[in-house]
BATORSE-635773 format. One record per residue (C-alpha): residue number from 1; residue in one letter; x, y, z. Coordinates in nm, 4 decimals, m for minus. Example, Ala and Ser with C-alpha at 12.3 -4.5 7.8 and 13.67 -1.06 7.14 Angstrom:
<nodes>
<node n="1" res="a" c1="1.2300" c2="m0.4500" c3="0.7800"/>
<node n="2" res="s" c1="1.3670" c2="m0.1060" c3="0.7140"/>
</nodes>
This chain:
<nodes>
<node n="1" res="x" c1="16.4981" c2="2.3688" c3="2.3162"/>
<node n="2" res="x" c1="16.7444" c2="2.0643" c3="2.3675"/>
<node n="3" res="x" c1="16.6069" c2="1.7254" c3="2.4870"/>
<node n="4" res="x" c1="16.7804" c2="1.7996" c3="2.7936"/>
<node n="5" res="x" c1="16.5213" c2="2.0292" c3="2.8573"/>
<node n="6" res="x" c1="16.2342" c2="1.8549" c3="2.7737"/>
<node n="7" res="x" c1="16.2716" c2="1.5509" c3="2.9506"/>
<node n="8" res="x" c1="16.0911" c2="1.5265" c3="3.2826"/>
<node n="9" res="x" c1="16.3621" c2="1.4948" c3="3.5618"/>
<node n="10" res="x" c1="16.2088" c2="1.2093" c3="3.8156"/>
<node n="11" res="x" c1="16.4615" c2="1.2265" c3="4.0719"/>
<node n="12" res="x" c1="16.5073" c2="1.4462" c3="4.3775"/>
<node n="13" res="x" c1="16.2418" c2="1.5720" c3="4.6101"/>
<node n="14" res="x" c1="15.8777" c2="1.4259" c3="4.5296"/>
<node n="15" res="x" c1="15.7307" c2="1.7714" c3="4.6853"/>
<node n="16" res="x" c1="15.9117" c2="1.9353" c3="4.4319"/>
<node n="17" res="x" c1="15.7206" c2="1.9829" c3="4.0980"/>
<node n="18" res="x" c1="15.7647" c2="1.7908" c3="3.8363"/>
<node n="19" res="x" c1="15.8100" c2="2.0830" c3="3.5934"/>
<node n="20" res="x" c1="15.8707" c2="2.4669" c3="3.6699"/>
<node n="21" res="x" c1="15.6606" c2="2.7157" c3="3.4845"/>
<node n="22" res="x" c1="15.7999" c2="3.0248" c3="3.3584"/>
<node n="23" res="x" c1="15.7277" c2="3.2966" c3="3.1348"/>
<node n="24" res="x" c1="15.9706" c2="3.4721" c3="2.9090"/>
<node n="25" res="x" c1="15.8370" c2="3.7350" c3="2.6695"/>
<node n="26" res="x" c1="15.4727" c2="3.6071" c3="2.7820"/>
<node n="27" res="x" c1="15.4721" c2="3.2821" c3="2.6435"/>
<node n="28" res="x" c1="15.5194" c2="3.0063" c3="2.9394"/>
<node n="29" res="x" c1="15.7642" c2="2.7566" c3="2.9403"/>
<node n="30" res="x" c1="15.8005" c2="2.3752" c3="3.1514"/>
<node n="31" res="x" c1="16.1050" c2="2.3685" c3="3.2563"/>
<node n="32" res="x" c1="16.2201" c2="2.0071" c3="3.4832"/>
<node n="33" res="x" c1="16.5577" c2="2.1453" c3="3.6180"/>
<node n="34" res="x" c1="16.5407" c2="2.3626" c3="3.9381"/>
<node n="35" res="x" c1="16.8818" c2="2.6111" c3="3.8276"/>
<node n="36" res="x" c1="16.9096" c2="2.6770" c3="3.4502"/>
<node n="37" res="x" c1="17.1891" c2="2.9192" c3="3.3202"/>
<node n="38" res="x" c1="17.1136" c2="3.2229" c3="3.1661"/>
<node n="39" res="x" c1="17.2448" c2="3.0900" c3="2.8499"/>
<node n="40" res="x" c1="16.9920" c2="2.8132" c3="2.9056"/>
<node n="41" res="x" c1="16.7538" c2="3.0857" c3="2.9967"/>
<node n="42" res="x" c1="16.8363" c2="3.2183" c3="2.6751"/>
<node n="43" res="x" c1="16.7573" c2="2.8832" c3="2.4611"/>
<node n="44" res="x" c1="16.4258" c2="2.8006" c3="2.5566"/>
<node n="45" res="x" c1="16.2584" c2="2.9856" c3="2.2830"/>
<node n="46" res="x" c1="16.2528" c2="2.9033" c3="1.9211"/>
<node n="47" res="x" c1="16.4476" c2="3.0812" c3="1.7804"/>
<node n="48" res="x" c1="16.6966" c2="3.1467" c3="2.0708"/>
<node n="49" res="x" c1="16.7341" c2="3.4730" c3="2.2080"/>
<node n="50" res="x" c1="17.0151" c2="3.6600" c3="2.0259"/>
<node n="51" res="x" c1="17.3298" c2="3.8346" c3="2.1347"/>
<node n="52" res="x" c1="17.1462" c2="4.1815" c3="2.0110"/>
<node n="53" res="x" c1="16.9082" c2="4.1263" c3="2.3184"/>
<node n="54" res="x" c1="16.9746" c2="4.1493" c3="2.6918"/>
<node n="55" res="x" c1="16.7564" c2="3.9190" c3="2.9370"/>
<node n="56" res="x" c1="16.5752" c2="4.0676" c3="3.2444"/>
<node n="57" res="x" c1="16.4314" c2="3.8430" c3="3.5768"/>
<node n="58" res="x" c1="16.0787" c2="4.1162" c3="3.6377"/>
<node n="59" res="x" c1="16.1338" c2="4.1809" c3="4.0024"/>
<node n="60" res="x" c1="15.8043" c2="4.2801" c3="4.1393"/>
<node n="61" res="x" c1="15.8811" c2="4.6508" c3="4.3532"/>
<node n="62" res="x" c1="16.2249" c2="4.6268" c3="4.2489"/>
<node n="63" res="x" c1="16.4797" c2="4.7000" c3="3.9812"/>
<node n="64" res="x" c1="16.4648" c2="4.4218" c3="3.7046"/>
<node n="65" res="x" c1="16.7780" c2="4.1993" c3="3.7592"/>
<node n="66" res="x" c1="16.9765" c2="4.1498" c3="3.3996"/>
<node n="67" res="x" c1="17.0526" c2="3.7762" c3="3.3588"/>
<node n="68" res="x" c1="17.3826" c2="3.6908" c3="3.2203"/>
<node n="69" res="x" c1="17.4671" c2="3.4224" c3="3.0126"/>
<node n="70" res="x" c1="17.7054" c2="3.2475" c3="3.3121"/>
<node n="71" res="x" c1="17.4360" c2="3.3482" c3="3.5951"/>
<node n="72" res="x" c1="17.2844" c2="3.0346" c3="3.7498"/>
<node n="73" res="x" c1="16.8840" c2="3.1201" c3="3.8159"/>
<node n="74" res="x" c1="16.7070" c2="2.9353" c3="4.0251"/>
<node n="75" res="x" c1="16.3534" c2="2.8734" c3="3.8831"/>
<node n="76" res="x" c1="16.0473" c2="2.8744" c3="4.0665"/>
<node n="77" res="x" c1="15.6697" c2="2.8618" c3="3.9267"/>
<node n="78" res="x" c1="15.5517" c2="3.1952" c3="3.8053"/>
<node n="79" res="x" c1="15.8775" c2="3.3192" c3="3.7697"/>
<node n="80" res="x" c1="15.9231" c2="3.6016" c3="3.4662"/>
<node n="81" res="x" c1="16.1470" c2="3.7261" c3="3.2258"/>
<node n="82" res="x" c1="16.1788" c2="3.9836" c3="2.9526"/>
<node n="83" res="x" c1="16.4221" c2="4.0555" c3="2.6597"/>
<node n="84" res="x" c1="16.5095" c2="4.3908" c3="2.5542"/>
<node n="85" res="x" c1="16.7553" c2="4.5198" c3="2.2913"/>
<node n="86" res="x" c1="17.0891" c2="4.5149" c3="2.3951"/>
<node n="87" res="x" c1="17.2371" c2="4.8286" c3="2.2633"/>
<node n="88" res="x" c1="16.9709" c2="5.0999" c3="2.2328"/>
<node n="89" res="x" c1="17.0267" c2="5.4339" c3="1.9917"/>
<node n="90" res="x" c1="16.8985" c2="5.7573" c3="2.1481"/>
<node n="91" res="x" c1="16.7548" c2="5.9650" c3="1.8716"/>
<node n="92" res="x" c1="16.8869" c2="6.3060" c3="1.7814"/>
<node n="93" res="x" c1="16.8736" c2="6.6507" c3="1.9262"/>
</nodes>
C-alpha cells in the first residue's frame, strides 16, 4: 500500500469520515481518500492484485460491476469487492 494511502487526509468535510472501510477478498481495508482508481483498488493488498485476476464491486440484488483499472470508485463504508480469475478454462466434453 503506498504512503499515499495510509496517511489520514484532514481536509475537506469534518462530517465526512476520517477513513473509509472496505473489504476486498474479506479482509477490510482504511482507506482516507473518498474516489480511488481501480488500479488503486487493485494495490491495497499485499501483494497487489495481479493482471491474471479481474476485480468485482458485490452489488447487493444486482449484477456485480467489474472494476477497471482507469474506473474512478467512489468509496463508501461497507463497501465490497471480490477478485476472480481473469481468464477462466472450461473443462472438457
Amino acid at each position: 500500500m503506498s504512503d499515499s494511502l495510509r496517511k489520514d487526509d484532514d481536509r475537506g468535510d469534518p462530517q465526512k469520515p476520517k477513513a473509509f472501510e472496505i473489504k476486498i477478498d474479506r479482509t477490510t481495508y482504511k482507506v482516507p481518500q473518498s474516489v480511488l482508481t481501480g488500479e488503486e483498488l487493485r494495490r491495497l493488498p499485499e501483494p497487489d492484485v495481479g493482471l491474471d485476476r479481474d476485480l468485482f464491486e458485490v452489488v447487493p440484488s444486482g449484477s456485480d460491476l467489474k472494476i477497471e483499472a482507469d474506473a474512478k470508485v467512489e468509496l463508501r463504508n461497507g463497501l465490497r469487492f471480490f477478485t476472480a480469475p481473469a481468464q477462466i478454462n472450461p473443462g472438457r466434453v
